[in-house]
C-alpha positions in Angstrom: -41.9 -10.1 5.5 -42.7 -6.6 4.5 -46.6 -5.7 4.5 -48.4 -5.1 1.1 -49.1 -1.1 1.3 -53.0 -0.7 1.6 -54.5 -0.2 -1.8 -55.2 3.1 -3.0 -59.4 4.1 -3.0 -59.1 3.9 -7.1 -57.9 0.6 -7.1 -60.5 -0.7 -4.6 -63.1 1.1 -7.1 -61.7 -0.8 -10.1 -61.8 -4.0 -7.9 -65.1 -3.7 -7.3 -66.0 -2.7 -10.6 -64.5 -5.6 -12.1 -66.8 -8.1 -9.3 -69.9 -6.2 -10.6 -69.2 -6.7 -14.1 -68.3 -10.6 -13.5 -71.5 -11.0 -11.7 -73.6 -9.4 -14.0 -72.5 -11.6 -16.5 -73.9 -14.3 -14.1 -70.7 -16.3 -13.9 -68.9 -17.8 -10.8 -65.4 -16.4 -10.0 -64.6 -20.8 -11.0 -66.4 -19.7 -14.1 -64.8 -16.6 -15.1 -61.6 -17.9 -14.0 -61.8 -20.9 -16.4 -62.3 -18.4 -19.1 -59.6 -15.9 -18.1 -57.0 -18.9 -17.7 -56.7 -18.1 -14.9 -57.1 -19.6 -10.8 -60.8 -18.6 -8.8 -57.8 -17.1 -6.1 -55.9 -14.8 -8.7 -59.4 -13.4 -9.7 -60.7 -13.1 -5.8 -57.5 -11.4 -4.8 -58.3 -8.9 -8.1 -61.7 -8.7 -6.7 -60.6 -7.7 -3.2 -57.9 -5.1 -4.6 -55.0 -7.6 -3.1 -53.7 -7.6 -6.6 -53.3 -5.0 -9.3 -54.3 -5.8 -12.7 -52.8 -5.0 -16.3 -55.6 -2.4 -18.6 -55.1 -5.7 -21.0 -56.3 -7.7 -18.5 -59.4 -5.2 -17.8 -60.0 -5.1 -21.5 -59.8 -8.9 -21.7 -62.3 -9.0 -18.8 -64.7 -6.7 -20.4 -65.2 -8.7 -23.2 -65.6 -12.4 -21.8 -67.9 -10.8 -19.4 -69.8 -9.1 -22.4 -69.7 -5.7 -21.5 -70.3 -3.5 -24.7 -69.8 0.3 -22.4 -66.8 1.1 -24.1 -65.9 4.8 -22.5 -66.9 2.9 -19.3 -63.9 0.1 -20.4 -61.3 3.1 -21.0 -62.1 4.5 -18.2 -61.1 1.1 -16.2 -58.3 0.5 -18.3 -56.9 3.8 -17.4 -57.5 3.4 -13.4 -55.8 0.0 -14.0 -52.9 2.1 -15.6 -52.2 4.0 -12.6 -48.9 3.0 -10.8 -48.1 6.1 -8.6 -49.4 7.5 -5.7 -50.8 10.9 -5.1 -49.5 13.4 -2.8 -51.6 12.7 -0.1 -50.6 9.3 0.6 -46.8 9.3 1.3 -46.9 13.2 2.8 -49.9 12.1 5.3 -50.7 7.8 5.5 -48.3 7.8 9.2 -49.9 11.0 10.6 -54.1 11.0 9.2 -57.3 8.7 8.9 -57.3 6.4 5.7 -60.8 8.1 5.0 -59.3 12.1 4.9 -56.6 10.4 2.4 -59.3 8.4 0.4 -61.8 11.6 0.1 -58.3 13.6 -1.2 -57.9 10.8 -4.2 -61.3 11.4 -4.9 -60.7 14.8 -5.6 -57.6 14.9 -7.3 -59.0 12.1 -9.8 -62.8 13.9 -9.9 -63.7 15.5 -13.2 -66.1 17.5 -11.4 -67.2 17.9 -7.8 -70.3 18.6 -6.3 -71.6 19.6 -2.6 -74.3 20.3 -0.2 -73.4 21.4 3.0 -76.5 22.3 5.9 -74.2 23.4 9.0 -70.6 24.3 7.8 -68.2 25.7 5.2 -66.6 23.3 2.7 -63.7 22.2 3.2 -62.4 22.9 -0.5 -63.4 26.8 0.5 -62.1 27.0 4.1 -59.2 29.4 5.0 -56.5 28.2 7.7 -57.8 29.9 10.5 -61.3 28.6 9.7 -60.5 24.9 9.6 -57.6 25.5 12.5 -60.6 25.9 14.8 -62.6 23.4 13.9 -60.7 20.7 14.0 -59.1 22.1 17.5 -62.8 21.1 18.6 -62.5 17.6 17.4 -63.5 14.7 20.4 -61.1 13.5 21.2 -59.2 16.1 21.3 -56.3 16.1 19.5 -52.9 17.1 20.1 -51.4 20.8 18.5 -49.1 18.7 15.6 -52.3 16.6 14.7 -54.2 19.7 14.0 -51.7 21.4 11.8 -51.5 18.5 9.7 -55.0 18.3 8.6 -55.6 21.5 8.4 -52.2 21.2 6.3 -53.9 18.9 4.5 -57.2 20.6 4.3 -55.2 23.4 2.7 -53.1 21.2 0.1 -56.6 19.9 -1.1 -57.4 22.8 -2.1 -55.1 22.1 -5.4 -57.8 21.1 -7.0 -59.9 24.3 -7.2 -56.7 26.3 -7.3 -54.7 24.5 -10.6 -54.3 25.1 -13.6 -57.1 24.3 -16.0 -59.8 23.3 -12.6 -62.6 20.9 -12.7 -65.8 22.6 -12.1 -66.5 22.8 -8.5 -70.2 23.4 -7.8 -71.8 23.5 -4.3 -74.9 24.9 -2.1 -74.3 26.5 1.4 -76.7 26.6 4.2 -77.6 30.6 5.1 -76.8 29.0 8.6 -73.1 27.8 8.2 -72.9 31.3 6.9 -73.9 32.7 10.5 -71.7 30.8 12.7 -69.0 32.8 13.9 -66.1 30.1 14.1 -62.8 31.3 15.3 -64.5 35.2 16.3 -66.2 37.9 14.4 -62.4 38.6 12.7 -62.2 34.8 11.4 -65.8 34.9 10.4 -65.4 38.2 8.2 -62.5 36.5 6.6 -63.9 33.5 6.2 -66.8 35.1 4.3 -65.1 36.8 2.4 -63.1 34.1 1.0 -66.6 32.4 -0.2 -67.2 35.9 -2.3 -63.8 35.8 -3.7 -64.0 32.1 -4.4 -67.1 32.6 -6.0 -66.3 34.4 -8.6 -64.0 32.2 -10.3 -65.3 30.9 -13.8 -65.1 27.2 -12.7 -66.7 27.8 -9.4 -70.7 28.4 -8.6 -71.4 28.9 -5.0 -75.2 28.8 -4.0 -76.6 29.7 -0.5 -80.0 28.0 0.5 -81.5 30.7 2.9 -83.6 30.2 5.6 -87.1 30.9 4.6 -86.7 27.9 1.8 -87.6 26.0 5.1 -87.7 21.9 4.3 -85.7 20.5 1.8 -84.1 17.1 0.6 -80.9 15.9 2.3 -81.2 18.3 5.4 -78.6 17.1 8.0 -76.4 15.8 6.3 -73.2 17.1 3.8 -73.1 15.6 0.4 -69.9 16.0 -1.5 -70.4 14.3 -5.5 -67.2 13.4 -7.1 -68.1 12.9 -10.8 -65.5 10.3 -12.4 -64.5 10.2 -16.1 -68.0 8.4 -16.6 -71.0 8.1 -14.7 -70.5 4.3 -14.1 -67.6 6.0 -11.8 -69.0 8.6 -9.7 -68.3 8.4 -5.9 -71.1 10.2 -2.9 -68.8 11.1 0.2 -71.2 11.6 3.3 -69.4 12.9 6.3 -70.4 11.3 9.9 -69.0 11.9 13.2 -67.1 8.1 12.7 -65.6 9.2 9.3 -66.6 9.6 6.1 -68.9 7.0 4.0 -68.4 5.9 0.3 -71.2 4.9 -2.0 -71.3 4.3 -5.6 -74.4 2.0 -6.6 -75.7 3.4 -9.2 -79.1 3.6 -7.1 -77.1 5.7 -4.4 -76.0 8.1 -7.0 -78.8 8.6 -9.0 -80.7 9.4 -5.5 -77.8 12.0 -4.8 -77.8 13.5 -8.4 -81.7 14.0 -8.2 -81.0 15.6 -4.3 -78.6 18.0 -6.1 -80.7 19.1 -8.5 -83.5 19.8 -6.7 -81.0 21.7 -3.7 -79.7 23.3 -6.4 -82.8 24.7 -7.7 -84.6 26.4 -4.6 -81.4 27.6 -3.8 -80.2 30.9 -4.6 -78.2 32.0 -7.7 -74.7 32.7 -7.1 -75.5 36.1 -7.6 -77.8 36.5 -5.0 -75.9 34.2 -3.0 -73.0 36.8 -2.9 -75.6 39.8 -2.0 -76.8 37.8 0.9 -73.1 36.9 2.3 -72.5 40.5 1.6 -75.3 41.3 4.2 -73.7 38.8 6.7 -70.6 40.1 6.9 -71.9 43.7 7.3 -73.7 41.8 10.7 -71.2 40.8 12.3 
């Protein structure tokens, strides 16, 4: 018997999205099958992302579980639409981690992204040679071909900063990222550079927190914030040394937005954030 392929991250999001709405209805998955004419194990394997669903089938939902949020309907619908895959999942599923391919969905489908990064450069703004020698110092170490494809991968993420018509991509860098000399003082100039050049795109704001902010929220950790088409559907991707982590109750995300915010604020404006990498480069 061939395998059913994995489901995609957006259809696991719809999935779950569909279990939240039946529960806050307060009906059973017996219940709600009853009204959907349907079997309790159709429903569970469309709760579990086993199964695709029809955007009828999401609209029909919707309204026997009496949800009245109707760009937050459309936008279900449309996930439920999708049939293809992107890019990211035939070119790379055999050779990468299903978290570097689930974090590239994200992007692509993002309307806007937002980061926070304390001790390295984004990945969306890394050059080759940059990322190259990071992940070269992965544990365990991996072989030469396993690095060129992420960092060919790194690269080909980049699309969505570098396409036609880009989502806005905001993000705040830590004055110390911006002092680590990865790769040698040639990589590092480079590197640096890039981050000026990037940052004066129209759909890009680059922000450096320096060091004399001291304390502030979310220290230690990198936040990227992938916005969906509404609220209801934004993603936080936290990176750990095991892989990246997904949340999206709506308690996490309002937590993240308000850390964003206030990061955002104390931080310095792009301007002054180019002035300062300016001085870094002339450093080194």
């Amino acid at each position: 018997m061939t395998p059913r392929p994995a489901p995609t991250a957006r259809r696991v999001r719809l999935a779950t999205e569909l279990r939240k709405l039946r529960e806050r209805a307060g009906l059973t998955s017996t219940e709600a099958a009853q009204m959907l004419g349907t079997s309790s194990g159709q429903l569970s394997n469309v709760e579990s992302a086993r199964f695709g669903v029809s955007p009828d089938r999401v609209r029909a939902m919707a309204h026997i579980y009496s949800c009245t949020n109707q760009p937050y309907i459309d936008a279900l619908a449309d996930m439920a639409a999708e049939k293809t895959r992107g890019w990211w999942w035939d070119a790379y599923r055999e050779v990468l981690p299903s978290g570097l391919l689930t974090l590239a969905e994200l992007e692509h489908h993002a309307t806007a992204i937002r980061t926070a990064f304390t001790s390295h450069v984004p990945g969306m703004l890394q050059i080759g040679e940059h990322a190259r020698e990071i992940f070269s110092r992965a544990i365990p170490a991996p072989t030469p071909p396993e690095v060129e494809h992420r960092v060919s991968h790194r690269i080909k993420r980049q699309d969505v900063v570098f396409r036609e018509n880009p989502n806005p991509y905001s993000t705040v860098i830590h004055e110390a990222a911006l002092h680590m000399r990865v790769g040698g003082r040639q990589v590092a100039r480079h590197q640096l550079r890039h981050l000026i050049d990037m940052s004066l795109r129209d759909h890009i704001t680059l922000r450096v927190l320096p060091f004399d902010v001291g304390a502030f929220p979310g220290s230690g950790q990198s936040i990227n914030y992938l916005c969906g088409t509404v609220t209801e559907l934004d993603t936080v991707q936290l990176d750990q040394f095991h892989g990246p982590v997904l949340l999206d109750a709506e308690a996490h995300l309002e937590k993240y937005r308000r850390l964003l915010d206030v990061v955002e604020v104390i931080a310095l404006s792009p301007a002054k954030s180019r002035d300062l990498i300016h001085a870094i480069i002339q450093n080194l």
